[in-house]
C-alpha positions as CSV (number, residue, x, y, z in Angstrom):
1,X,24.5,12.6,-20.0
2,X,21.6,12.3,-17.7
3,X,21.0,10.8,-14.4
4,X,17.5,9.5,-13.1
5,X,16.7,8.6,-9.4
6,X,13.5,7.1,-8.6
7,X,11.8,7.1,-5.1
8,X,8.7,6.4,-3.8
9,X,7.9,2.5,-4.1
10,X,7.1,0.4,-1.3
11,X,4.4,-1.7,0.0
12,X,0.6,-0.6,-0.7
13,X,-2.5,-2.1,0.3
14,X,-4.5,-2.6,-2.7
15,X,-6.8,0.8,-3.1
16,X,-4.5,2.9,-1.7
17,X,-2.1,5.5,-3.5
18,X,1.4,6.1,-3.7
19,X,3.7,9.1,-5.3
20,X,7.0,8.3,-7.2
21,X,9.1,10.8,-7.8
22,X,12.2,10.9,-10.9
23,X,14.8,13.3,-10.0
24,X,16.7,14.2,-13.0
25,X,20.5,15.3,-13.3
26,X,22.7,16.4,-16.1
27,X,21.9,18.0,-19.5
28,X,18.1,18.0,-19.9
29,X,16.5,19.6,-22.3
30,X,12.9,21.7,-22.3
31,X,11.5,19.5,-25.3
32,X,12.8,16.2,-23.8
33,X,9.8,14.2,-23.2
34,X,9.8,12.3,-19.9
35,X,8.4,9.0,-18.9
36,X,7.2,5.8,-17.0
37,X,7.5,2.2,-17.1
38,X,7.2,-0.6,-15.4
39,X,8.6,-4.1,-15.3
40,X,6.5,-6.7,-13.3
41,X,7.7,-10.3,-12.6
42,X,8.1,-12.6,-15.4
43,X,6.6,-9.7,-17.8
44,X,8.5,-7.1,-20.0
45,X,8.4,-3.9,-19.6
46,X,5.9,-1.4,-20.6
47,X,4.8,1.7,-20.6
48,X,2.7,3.1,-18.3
49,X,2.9,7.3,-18.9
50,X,4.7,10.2,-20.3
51,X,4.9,14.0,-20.2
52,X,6.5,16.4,-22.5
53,X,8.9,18.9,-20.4
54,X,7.7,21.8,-22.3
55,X,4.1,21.7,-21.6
56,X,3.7,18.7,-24.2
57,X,0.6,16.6,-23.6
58,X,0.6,13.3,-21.7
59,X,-0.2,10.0,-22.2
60,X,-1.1,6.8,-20.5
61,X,-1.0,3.6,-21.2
62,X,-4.8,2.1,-20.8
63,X,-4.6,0.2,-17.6
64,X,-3.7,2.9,-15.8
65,X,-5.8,6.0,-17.1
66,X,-8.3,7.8,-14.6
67,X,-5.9,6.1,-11.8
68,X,-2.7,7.6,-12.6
69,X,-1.2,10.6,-13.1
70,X,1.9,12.1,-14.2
71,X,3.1,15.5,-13.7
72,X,6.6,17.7,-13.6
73,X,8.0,20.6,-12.1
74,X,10.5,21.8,-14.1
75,X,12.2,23.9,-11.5
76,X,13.4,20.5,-9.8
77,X,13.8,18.8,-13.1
78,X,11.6,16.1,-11.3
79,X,8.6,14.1,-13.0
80,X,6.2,12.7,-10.2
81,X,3.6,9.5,-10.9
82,X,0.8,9.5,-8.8
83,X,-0.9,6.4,-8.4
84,X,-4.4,5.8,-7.0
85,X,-6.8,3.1,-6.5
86,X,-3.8,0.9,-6.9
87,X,-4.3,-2.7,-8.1
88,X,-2.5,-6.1,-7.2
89,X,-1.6,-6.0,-10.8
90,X,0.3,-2.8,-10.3
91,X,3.2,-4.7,-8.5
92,X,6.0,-3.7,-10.6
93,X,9.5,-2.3,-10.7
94,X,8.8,1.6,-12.2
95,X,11.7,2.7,-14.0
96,X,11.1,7.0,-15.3
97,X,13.3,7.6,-18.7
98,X,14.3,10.3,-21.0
99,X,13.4,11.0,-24.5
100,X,15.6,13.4,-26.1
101,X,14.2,15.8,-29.1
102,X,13.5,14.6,-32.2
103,X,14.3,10.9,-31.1
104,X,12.1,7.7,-31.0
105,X,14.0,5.5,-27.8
106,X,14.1,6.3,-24.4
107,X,17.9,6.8,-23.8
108,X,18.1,7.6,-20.6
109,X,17.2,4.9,-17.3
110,X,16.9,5.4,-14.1
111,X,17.7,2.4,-11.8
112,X,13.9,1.6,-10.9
113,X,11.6,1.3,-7.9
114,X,9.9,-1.3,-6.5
115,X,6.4,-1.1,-5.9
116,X,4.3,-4.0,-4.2
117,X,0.6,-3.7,-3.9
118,X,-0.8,-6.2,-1.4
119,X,-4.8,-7.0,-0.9
């Protein structure tokens, strides 16, 4: 099993930046892939980026590239997003997830955290 906790969300003023943070527990492997989504209101979710923990490249989804970054530090098993030039359009709930090896769903949810950019 593994355990996700985000932090980070709040309120934003529209250009500004924010950092989440994923903090993962439990057994977690080096090839598990690692990512973020994000739920606004009335929409599904999506995906907004993702990092392989064993050096694997990342991707981003396309409204967010050249503003967003993901990274990880493996020592804390935690997977940060940094978001910049943030949008009114960003408002979302961000949820990280796991990916084990060899496997096509994200299993593993964390419980989400709001984010609310304001202009």
């Amino acid at each position: 099993q593994v355990q996700l906790v985000e932090s980070g969300g709040g309120l934003v003023q529209a250009g500004g930046s924010a950092r989440l943070s994923c903090a993962a527990s439990g057994r977690t492997f080096s090839t598990s892939r690692m990512g973020w989504f994000r739920q606004a209101p009335g929409k599904e979710r999506e995906f907004v980026a993702s990092i392989g923990l064993s050096g694997g490249g990342t991707s981003y989804a396309d409204s967010v590239k050249g503003r967003f970054t993901i990274s990880s530090d493996n020592a804390k098993s935690t997977v940060y997003l940094q978001m910049n030039s943030l949008k009114p359009e960003d408002t979302a709930v961000y949820y990280c997830a796991v990916r084990e090896p060899l496997q096509v769903m994200y299993k593993y949810w964390g419980q989400g955290t709001r984010v609310t950019v304001f202009s």
